[in-house]
Structures are given as C-alpha cells and as structure tokens.
C-alpha distance (Angstrom), angle and dihedral (degrees) to the residues before:
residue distance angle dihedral
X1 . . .
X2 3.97 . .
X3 3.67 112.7 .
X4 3.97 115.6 -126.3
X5 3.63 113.6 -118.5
X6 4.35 107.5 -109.8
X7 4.02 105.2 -129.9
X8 3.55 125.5 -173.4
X9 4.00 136.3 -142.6
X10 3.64 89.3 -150.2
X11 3.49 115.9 129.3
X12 4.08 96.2 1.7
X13 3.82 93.4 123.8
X14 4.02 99.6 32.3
X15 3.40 121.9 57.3
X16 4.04 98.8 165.7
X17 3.64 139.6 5.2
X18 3.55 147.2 162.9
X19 3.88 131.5 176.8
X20 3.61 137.2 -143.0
X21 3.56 105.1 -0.6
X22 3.75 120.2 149.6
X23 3.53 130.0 -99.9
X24 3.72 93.3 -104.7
X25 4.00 95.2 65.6
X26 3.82 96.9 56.6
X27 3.75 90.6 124.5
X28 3.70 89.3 79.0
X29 3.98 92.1 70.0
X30 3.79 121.9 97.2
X31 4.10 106.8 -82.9
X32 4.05 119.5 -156.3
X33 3.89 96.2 -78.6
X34 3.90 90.4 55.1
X35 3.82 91.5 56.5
X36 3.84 92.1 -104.2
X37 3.43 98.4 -164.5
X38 3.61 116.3 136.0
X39 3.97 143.6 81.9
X40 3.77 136.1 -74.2
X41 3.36 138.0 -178.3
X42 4.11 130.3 -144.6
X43 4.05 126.0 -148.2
X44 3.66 138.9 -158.1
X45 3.66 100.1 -158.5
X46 3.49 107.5 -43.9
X47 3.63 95.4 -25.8
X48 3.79 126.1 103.2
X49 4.14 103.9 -116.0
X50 3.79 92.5 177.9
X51 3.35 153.9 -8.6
X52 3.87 131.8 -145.1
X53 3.57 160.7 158.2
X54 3.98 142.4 -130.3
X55 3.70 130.4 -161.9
X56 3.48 90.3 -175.1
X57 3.82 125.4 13.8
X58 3.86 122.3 5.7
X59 3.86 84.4 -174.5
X60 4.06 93.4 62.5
X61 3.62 94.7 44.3
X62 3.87 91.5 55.8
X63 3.53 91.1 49.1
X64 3.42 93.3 51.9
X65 3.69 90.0 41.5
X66 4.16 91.8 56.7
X67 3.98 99.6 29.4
X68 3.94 102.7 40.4
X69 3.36 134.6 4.2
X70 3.80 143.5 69.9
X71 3.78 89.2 -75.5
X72 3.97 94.5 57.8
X73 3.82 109.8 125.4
X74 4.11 94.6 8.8
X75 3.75 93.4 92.9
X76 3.95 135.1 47.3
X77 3.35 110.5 175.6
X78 3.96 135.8 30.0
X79 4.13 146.8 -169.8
X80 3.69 120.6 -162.2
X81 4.15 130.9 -173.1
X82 3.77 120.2 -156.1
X83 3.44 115.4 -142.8
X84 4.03 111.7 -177.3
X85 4.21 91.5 -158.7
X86 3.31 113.0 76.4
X87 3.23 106.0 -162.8
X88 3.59 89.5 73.7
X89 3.75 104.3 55.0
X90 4.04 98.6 76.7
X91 3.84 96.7 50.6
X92 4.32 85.0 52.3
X93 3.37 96.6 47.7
X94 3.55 88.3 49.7
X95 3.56 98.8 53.0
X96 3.71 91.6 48.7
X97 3.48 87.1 46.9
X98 3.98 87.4 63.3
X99 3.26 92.1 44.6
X100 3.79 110.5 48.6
X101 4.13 111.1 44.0
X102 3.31 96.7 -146.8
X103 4.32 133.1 -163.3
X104 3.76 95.2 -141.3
X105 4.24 107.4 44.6
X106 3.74 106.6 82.7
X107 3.77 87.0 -158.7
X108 3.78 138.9 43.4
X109 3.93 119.5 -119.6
X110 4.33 111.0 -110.9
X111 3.92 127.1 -162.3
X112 3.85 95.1 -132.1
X113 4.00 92.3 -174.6
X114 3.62 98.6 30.6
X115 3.91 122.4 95.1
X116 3.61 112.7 -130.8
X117 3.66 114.8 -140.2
X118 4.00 111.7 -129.7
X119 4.01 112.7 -157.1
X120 3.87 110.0 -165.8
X121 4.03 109.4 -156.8
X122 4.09 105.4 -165.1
C-alpha cells in the first residue's frame, strides 16, 4: 500500500504579512515588481482608520497614504497582507469593509456575486 502524499492549504492565499507597524516603515510592503497586490489596513491608535486594496503595489499606496493625500496625518500605524491572486483581493476588502466601520473609507465594501443570506426572527 502506497502512502498518499499529506498537502497543506496553508499559506495558498497569503504570501506575506506583517501587522501593526507604523506609518514610517511602509517600505517594507510588497512594491509593483514584487506583485504587490493585496490588502492593508491603517490605525489611529488602536482603531481601524481604513481599509484597502492594491492591484499592484501595497508599498506605493502607503506611501501615498502617509506622504500625500487626504489621509496624511489620520493614521499612525499599519498591517498589510499580500495576496498574489487577484481575484481575491476585492471580495476581502469587502468583507472587512462590512465588518470594521471605519472613519476614513467613504464607502462600504459589497459582495456583488455573493448571495446574502436574510434570517427573519418573528
């Protein structure tokens, strides 16, 4: 009898991470030639500020994020999650979107494809 091979799912949607750094280390985040796709989150304190995705570079959009635009000086600290397949990274930030209410996103994340499941309690 041939023994069958043990796989793993671990690490199939990740490929790196790193949590609650501050602002001033965002050079350590996947850049464009890394495939930098992926999603990342920004805190004020221990609050979540904002939450959002790259297709390309999680590094650039920190930068711009700390150095730039109207999110400059709202945030201090940050944790980002590259995930290589795109196709993904939408659909996460959506559902942390729902799940965080956050100061800084303008707009909540939906599951466009997804069925929601509706309980009615009577």
């Amino acid at each position: 009898m041939v023994a069958k091979e043990k796989t793993s799912d671990k690490g199939a949607l990740v490929k790196k991470w790193a949590e609650h750094k501050p602002k001033e280390f965002y050079r350590i985040a996947p850049g464009s030639n890394q495939n930098g796709s992926g999603i990342y989150i920004l805190y004020k304190g221990d609050d979540v500020y904002y939450v959002g995705l790259s297709k390309r570079s999680i590094r650039g959009r920190l930068r711009r994020h700390a150095t730039v635009d109207h999110h400059k000086g709202k945030w201090d600290h940050f944790s980002f999650y590259q995930i290589p397949k795109k196709k993904y990274v939408k659909d996460i930030e959506s559902m942390l979107l729902g799940t965080y209410r956050t100061k800084g996103n303008k707009v909540g994340g939906r599951l466009k494809k997804a069925k929601e499941v509706v309980v009615n309690i009577e």
